[in-house]
MARKOLDO-868971 format. One line per 10 residues: for each residue x, y, z of N, C-alpha, C. Coordinates in Angstrom, 1 decimal. Each point is the difference from the previous one (the first is absolute). Layout:
N
X Y Z X Y Z X Y Z  ...
This chain:
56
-13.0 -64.2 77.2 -0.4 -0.6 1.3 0.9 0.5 1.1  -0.5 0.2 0.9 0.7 0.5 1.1 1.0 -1.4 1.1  -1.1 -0.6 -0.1 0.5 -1.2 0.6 0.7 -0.9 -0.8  1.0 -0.9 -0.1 0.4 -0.8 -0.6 -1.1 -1.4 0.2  0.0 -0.8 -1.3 -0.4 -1.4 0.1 1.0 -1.1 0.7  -0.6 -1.0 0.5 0.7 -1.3 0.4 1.4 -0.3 -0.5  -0.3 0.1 -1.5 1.1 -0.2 -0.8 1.1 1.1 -0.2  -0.4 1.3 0.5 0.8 1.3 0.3 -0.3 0.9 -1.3  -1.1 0.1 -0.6 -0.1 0.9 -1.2 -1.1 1.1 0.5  0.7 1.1 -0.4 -0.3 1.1 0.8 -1.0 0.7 -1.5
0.2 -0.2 -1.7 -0.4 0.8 -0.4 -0.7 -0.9 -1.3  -1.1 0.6 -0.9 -0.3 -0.9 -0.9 -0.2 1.2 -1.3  0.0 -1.1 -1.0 -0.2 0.5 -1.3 -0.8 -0.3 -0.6  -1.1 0.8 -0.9 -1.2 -1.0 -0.5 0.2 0.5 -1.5  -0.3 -0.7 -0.8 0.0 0.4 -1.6 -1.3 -0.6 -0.4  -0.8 1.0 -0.9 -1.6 -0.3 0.1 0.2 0.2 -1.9  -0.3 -1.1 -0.7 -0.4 0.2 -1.5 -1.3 0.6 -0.4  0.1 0.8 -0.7 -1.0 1.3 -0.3 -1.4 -0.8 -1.0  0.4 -0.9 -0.5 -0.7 -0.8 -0.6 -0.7 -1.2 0.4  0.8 0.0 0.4 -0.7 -2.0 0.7 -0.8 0.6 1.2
1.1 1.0 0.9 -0.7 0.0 1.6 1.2 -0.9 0.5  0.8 -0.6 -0.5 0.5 -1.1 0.9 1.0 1.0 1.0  -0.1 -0.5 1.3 0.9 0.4 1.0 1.0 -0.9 0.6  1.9 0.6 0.0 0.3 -1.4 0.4 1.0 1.3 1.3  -0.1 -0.9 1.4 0.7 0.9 1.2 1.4 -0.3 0.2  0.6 0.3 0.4 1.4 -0.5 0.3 0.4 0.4 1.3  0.8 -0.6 0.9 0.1 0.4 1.2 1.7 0.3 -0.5  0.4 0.9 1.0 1.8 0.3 -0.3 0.5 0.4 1.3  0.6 -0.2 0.6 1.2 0.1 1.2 0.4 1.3 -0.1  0.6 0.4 -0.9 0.3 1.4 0.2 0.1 0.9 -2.0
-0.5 1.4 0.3 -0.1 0.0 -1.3 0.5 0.4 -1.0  1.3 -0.4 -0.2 0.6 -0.4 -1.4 0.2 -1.1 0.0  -1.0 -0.8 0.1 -0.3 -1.1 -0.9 -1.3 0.3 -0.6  -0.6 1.2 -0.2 -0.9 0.7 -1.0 0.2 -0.2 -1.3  0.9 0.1 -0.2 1.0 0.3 -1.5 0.1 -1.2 -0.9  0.6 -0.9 1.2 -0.1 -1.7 -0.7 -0.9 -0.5 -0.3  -1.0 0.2 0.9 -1.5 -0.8 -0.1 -0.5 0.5 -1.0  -0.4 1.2 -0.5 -0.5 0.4 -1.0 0.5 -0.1 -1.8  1.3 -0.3 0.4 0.8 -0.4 -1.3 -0.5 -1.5 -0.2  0.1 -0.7 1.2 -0.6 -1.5 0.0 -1.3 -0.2 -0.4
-1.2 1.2 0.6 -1.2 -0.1 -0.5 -0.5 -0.1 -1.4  1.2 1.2 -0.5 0.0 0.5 -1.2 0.3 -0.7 -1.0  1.1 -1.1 0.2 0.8 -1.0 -1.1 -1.5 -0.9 0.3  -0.3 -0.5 1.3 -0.8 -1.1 0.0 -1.7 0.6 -1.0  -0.5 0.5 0.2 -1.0 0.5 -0.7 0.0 0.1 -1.6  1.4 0.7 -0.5 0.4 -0.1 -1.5 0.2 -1.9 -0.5  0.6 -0.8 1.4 -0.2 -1.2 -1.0 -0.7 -0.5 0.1  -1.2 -0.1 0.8 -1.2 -0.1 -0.1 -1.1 0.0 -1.2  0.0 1.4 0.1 -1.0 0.4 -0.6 0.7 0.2 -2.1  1.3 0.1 0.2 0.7 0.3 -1.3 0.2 1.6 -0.2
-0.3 0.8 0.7 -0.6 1.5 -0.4 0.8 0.5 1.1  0.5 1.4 -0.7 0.3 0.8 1.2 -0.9 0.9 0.7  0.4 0.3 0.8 -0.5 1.3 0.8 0.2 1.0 -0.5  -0.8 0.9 -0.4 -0.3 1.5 -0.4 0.9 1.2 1.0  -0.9 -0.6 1.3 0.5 1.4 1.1 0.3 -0.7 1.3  0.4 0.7 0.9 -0.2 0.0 1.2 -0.4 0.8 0.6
C-alpha cells in the first residue's frame, strides 16, 4: 500500500491454504514483522489442525 492506514500500516501479508481456500490477511507497520507473523501463522495452524505444513 502506498498510503498508510489510520492505524499506520503501510504493508499486508496474506497466507492462503491450498486446500481449504482459507485466506487469513495481516496488516504490518513495517516489514520485518513478515517473519514473525508467519512463524505465528505457522505454529497457530499446526496446533490447530495437529499436522504440519509440507511447503511454503
Amino acid at each position: 500500500m502506498e498510503t498508510a492506514s489510520r492505524s499506520g500500516h503501510r504493508y499486508f501479508i496474506t497466507f492462503i491454504d491450498a486446500c481449504s481456500h482459507h485466506v487469513v490477511v495481516r496488516l504490518l507497520k513495517t516489514k520485518d514483522e513478515a517473519l514473525g507473523l508467519t512463524k505465528s501463522y505457522f505454529e497457530r495452524v499446526e496446533a490447530e489442525t495437529s499436522e504440519r505444513a509440507n511447503y511454503f
